[in-house]
C-alpha positions, 0 to 999 in steps of 0.5 A: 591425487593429481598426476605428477606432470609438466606444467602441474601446480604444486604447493610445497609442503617441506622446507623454507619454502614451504607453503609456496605454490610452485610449477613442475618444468621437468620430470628427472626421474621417479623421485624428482623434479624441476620446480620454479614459482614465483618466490619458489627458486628454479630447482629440484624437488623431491616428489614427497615434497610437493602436494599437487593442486588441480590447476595446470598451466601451459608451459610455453617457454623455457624462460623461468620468468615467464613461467613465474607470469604465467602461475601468478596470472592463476591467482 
């Protein structure tokens, strides 16, 4: 399974948005994460809730948007 890091592209697997594929921003702790993706709300995400795909993107910047750009440019 692909480790649990910043820039890690997930997709979601509980929740309205499941389904969805959605970036890993920040680690909170061993339990949580931050999550934004294109129709994926900036927020936290319980780790049990996400399965890891091989890609990985750079983060460049804090700027959600961006970020957003950069995962529907893998698509």
């Amino acid at each position: 399974m692909p480790a649990i890091e910043v820039g890690r592209v997930c997709v979601k697997t509980a929740g309205r948005e499941a389904g969805e594929k959605c970036v890993i921003v920040d680690v909170i702790d061993e339990k949580f994460v931050e999550v934004v993706g294109v129709s994926v709300k900036n927020r936290r995400c319980n780790i049990q809730h996400l399965e890891p795909v091989d890609q990985v993107i750079e983060i460049k910047s804090e700027d959600p948007e961006e970020i957003k750009k950069d995962l529907e440019a893998l698509e």
